[in-house]
C-alpha positions in Angstrom: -2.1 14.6 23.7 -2.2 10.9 24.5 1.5 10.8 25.2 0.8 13.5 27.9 -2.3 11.5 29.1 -0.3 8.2 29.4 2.9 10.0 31.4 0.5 12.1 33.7 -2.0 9.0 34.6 0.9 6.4 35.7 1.5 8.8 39.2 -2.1 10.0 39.4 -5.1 8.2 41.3 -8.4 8.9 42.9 -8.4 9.6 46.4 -12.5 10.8 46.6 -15.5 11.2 44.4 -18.6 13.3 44.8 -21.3 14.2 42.7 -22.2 18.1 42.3 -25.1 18.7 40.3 -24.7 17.1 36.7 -20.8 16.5 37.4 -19.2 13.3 38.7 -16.4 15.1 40.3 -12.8 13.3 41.5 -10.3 14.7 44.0 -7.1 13.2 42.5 -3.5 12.6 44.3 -2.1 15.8 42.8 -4.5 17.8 44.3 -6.5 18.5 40.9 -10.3 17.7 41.0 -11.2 16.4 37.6 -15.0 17.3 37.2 -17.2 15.3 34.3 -20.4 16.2 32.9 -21.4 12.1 32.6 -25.0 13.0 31.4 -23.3 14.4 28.6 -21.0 11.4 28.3 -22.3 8.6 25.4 -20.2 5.9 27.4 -21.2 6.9 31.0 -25.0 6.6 30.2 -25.1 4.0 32.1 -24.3 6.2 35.3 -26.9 8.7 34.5 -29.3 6.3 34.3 -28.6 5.1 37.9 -30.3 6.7 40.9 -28.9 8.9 43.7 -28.5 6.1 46.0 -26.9 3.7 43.3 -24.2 6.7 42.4 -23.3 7.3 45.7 -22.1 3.8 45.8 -18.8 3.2 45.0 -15.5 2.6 46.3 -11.7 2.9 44.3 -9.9 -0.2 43.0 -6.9 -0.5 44.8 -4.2 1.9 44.1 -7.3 4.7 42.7 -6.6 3.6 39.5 -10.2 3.4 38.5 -14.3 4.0 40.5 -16.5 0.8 40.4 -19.7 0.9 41.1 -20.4 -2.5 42.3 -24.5 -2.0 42.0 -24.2 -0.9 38.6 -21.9 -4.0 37.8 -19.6 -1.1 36.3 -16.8 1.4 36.5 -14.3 3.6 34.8 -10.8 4.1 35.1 -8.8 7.6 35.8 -6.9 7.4 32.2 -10.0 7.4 30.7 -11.3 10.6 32.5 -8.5 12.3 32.3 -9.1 11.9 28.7 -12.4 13.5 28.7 -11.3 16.4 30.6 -11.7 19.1 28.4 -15.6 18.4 27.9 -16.4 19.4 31.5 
């Protein structure tokens, strides 16, 4: 599976984010929308512990390679989802 992750990642970035409910969800370049339960998450606790306002936040690094939340002093990158995908 990581081979797949690392030769599917390289072409695809984020192009929008939302939350919906409980789920951080990511329109991506291929037209996918990758949605993640990050309450459920250990190493996105740091997002459910942020408010609303402090979510809603963000902005993409250049070339939608990764979200940063420049409040929160934190981010995560697109390969790193995508590896997290099945838990949603």
């Amino acid at each position: 599976m990581n081979t797949l992750i690392a030769k599917t990642t390289g072409a695809v970035s984020a192009e929008d984010v939302r939350f919906v409910g409980d789920k951080l969800v990511i329109k991506l370049s291929d037209w996918r929308e990758l949605s993640v339960p990050y309450k459920k998450i250990p190493w996105l606790k740091w997002l459910a512990k942020a408010t609303p306002k402090q979510r809603a936040d963000w902005s993409l690094e250049p070339g939608g390679y990764a979200i940063y939340w420049e409040q929160l002093d934190d981010g995560v990158e697109i390969c790193h989802l995508l590896g997290v995908e099945s838990l949603n």
